[in-house]
C-alpha positions as CSV (number, residue, x, y, z in Angstrom):
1,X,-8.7,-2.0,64.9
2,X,-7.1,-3.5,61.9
3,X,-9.6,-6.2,62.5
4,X,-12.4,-4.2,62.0
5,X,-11.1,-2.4,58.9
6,X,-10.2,-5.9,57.3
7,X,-13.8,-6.9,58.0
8,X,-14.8,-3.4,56.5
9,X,-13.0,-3.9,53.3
10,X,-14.2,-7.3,52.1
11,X,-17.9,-7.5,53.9
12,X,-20.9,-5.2,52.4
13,X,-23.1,-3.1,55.3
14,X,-25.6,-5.5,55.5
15,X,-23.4,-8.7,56.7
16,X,-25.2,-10.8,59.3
17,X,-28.5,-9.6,58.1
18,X,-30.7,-11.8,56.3
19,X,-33.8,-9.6,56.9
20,X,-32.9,-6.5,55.2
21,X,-34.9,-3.3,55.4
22,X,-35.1,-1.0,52.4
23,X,-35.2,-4.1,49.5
24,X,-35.9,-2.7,46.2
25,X,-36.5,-5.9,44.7
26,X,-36.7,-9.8,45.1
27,X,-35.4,-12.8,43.6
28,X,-38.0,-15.6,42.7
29,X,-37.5,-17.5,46.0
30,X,-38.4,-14.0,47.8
31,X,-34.6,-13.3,48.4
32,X,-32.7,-9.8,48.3
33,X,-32.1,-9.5,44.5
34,X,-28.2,-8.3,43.9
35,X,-24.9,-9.0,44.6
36,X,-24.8,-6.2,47.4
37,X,-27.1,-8.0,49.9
38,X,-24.1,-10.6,49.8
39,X,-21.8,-11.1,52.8
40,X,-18.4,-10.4,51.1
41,X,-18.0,-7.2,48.7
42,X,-17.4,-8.2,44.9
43,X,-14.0,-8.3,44.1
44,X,-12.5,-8.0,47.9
45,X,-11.4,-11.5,47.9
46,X,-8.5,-11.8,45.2
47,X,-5.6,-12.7,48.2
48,X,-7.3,-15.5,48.5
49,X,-7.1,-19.1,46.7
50,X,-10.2,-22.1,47.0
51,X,-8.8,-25.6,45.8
52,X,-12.3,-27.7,45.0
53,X,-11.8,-31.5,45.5
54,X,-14.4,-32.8,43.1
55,X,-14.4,-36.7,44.1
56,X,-18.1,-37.4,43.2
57,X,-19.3,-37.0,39.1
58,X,-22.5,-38.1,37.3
59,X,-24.0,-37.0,34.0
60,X,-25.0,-33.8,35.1
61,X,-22.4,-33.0,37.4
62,X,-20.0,-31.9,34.9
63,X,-17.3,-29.2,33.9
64,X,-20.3,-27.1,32.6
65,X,-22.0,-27.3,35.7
66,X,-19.3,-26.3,38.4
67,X,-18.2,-23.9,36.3
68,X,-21.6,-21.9,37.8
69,X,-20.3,-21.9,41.4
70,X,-16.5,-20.9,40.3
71,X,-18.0,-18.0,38.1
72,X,-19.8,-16.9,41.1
73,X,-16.8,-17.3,43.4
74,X,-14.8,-15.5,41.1
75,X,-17.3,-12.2,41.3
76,X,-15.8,-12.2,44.8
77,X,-12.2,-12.4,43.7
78,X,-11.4,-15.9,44.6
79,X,-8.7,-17.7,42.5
80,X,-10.1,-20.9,42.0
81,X,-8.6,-24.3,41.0
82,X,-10.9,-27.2,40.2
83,X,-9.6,-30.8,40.6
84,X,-11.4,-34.1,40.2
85,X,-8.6,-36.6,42.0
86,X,-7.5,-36.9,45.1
87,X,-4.3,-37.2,43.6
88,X,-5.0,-33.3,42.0
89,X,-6.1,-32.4,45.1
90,X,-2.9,-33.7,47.9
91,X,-0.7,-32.1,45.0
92,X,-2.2,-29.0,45.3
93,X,-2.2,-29.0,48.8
94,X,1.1,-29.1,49.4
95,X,1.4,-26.1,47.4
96,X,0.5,-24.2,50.4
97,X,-1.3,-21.5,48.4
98,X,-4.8,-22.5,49.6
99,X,-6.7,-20.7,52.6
100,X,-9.8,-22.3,51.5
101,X,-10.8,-26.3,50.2
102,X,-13.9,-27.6,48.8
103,X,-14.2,-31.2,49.3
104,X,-16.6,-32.9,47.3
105,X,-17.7,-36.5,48.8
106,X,-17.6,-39.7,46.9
107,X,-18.6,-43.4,48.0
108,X,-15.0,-44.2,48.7
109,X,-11.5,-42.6,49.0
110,X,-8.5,-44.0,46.9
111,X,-5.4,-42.8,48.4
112,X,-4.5,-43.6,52.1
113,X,-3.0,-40.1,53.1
114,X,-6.3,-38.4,52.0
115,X,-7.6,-37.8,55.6
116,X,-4.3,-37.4,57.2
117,X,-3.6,-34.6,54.8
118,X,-6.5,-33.1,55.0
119,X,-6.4,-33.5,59.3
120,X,-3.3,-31.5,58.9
121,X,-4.6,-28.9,56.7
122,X,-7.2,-28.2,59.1
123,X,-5.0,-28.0,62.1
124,X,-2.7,-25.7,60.4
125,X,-5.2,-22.9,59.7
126,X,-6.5,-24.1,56.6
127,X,-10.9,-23.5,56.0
128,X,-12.7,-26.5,55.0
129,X,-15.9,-26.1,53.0
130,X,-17.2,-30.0,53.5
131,X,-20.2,-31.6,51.2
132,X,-21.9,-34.4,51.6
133,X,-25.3,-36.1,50.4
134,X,-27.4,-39.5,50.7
135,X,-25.2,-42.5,51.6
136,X,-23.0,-43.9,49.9
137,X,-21.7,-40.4,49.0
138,X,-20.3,-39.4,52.0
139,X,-17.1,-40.9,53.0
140,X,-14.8,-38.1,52.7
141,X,-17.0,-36.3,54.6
142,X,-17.7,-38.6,56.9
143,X,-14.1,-39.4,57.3
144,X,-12.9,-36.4,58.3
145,X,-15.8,-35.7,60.7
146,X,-15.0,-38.7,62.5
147,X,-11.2,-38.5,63.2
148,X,-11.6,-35.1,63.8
149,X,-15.0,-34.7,66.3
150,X,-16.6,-38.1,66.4
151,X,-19.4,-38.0,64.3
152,X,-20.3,-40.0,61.6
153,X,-23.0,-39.5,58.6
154,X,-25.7,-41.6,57.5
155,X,-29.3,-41.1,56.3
156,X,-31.1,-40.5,52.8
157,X,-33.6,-38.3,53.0
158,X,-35.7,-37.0,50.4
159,X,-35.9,-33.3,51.2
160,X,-36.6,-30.9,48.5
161,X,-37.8,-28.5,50.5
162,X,-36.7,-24.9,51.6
163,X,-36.5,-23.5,54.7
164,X,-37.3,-20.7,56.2
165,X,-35.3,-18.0,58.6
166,X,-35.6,-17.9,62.5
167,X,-33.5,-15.7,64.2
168,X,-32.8,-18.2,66.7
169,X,-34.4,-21.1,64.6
170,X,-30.8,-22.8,64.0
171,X,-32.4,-26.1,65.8
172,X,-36.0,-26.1,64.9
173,X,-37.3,-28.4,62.2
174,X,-37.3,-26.4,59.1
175,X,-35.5,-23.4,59.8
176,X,-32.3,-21.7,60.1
177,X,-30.9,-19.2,62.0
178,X,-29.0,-15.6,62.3
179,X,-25.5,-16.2,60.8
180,X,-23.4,-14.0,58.2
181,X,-23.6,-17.3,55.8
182,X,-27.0,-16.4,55.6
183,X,-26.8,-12.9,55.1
184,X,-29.1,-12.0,52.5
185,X,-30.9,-15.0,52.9
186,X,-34.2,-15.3,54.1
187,X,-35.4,-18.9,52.1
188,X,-33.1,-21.8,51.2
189,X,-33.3,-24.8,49.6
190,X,-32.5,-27.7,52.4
191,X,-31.2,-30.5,49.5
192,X,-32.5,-33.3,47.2
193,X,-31.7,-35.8,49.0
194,X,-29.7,-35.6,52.0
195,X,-27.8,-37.1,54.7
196,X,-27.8,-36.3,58.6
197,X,-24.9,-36.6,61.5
198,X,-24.6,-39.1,64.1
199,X,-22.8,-38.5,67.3
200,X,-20.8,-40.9,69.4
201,X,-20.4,-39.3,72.2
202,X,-22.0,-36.0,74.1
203,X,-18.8,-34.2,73.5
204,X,-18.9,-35.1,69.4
205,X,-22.6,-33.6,70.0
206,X,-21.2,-29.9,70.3
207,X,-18.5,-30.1,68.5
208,X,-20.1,-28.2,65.8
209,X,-22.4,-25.7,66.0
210,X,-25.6,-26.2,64.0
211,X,-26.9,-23.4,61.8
212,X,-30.1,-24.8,60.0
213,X,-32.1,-27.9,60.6
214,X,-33.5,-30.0,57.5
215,X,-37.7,-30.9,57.5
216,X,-36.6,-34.0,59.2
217,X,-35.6,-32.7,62.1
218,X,-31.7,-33.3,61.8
219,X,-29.1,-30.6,61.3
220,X,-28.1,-29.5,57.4
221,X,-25.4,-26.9,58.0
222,X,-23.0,-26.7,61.0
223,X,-20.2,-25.0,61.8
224,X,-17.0,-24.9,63.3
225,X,-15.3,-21.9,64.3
226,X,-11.8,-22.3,66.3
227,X,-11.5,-20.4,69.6
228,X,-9.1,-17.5,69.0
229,X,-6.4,-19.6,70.8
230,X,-6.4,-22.1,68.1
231,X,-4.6,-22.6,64.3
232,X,-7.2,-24.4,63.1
233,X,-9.2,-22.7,60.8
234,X,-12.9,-22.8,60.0
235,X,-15.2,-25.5,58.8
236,X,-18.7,-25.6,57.1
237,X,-20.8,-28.6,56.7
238,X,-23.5,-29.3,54.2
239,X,-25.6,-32.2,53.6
240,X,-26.4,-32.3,50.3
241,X,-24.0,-31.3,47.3
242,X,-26.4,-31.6,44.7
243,X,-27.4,-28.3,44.9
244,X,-23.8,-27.6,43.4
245,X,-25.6,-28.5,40.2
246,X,-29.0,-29.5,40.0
247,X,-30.4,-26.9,42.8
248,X,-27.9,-24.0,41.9
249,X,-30.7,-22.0,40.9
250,X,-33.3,-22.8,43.8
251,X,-33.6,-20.6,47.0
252,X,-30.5,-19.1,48.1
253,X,-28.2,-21.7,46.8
254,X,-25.6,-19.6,45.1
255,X,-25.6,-16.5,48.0
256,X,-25.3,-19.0,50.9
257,X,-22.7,-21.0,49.2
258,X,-20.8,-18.0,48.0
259,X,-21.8,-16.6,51.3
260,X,-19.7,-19.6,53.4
261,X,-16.8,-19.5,51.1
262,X,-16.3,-15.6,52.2
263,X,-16.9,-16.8,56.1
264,X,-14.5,-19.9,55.8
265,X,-11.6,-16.7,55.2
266,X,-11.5,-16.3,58.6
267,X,-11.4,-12.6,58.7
268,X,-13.3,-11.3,62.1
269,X,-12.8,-14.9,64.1
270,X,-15.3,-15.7,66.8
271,X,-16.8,-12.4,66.8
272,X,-18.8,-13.7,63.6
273,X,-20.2,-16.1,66.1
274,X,-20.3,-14.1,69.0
275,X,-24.3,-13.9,69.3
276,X,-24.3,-17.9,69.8
């Protein structure tokens, strides 16, 4: 099917795989060394556009620094835009040339048609790539998650630790599980210091599906993937930015994040989460 030939084109052999026979060599972290043990093929992805909402900054997280994750998006093809307003970023928007957003968390959001905008981006197709970390720097995050599912975030917990893959480990402490975010990925670094979700109701509970679960106990990456019946377009959660800048050398932080910006495309739908 055309489908399958799309999928073809812009994902390497090994997608879905994160323990991969026939490894030549090893990162540091004991990772598949090379860009081929990726989920997306270099260079397939130059349709498509990523607009990164930047609303948190210290010291360290500077230009410099997220220049690393748009160099390595841009090995994929993505045409990247970097704001640091929200202002920036509802322009942009509105521009309609994004399949893709990053949004960064801060303690706070400034302009009142933030979530609303970003609600109907969501609803409309658009992929939402959604950071978080320790409170207070969650509330755009947070926001969203709770207008849109029900769940809220909270929680600062000092993780620094990696964990480790489980085929079906997605909800055991310390692990994560089989997912083509994870291709290539067989360690990870969970986050300096973290937040976690808290459901209001037993629906909110499985609104996402969780992928990896922090050495606390509490989920660290979840996913939403629409039925096939649905415009709204995928959604990735993480709970702790920082590895954006301090941890973007630590294990698996680049692949997994390039990884989820390739998934977030949408190509292949619920087939990618078929196994679930």
């Amino acid at each position: 099917s055309q489908e399958k030939s799309t999928t073809t084109d812009i994902y390497n052999p090994v997608a879905g795989q994160s323990e991969i026979i026939g490894v030549h060599s090893y990162d540091k972290h004991g990772n598949p060394a090379g860009t081929h043990y990726d989920l997306g093929r270099d260079g397939a992805f130059n349709r498509y556009f990523v607009l990164i909402g930047q609303f948190y900054s210290d010291t360290a997280f500077s230009d410099v620094a997220m220049q690393k994750p748009i160099d390595s998006l841009s090995i994929k093809g993505f045409q990247v835009k970097h704001v640091k307003s929200e202002t920036e970023f509802l322009s942009e928007l509105s521009t309609n040339l994004y399949r893709i957003v990053w949004v960064i968390s801060s303690s706070s959001t400034q302009d009142p048609a933030f979530d609303a905008a970003l609600i109907k981006f969501h609803a409309s197709g658009g992929a939402i790539f959604l950071f978080a970390d320790n409170v207070p720097y969650i509330t755009h995050a947070s926001n969203f998650l709770n207008k849109k599912f029900g769940i809220t975030l909270t929680g600062s917990y000092g993780a620094q630790l990696t964990l480790t893959y489980k085929e079906k480990g997605y909800l055991e402490t310390g692990h994560f599980g089989q997912h083509d975010i994870f291709t290539g990925i067989t360690n990870l670094y969970e986050g300096h210091t973290i937040c976690r979700p808290v459901y209001s109701t037993p629906a909110s509970r499985s609104a996402l599906t969780i992928l990896a679960t922090s050495t606390d106990g509490n989920p660290n990456i979840a996913v939403f993937d629409p039925p096939a019946t649905s415009t709204e377009g995928r959604l990735c959660f993480d709970s702790g930015f920082t590895k954006l800048y301090i941890n973007w050398d630590d294990a698996g932080t680049a692949r997994y994040i390039v990884n989820t910006t390739c998934w977030l495309v949408g190509i292949g739908g619920q087939a990618a989460m078929s196994h679930l």
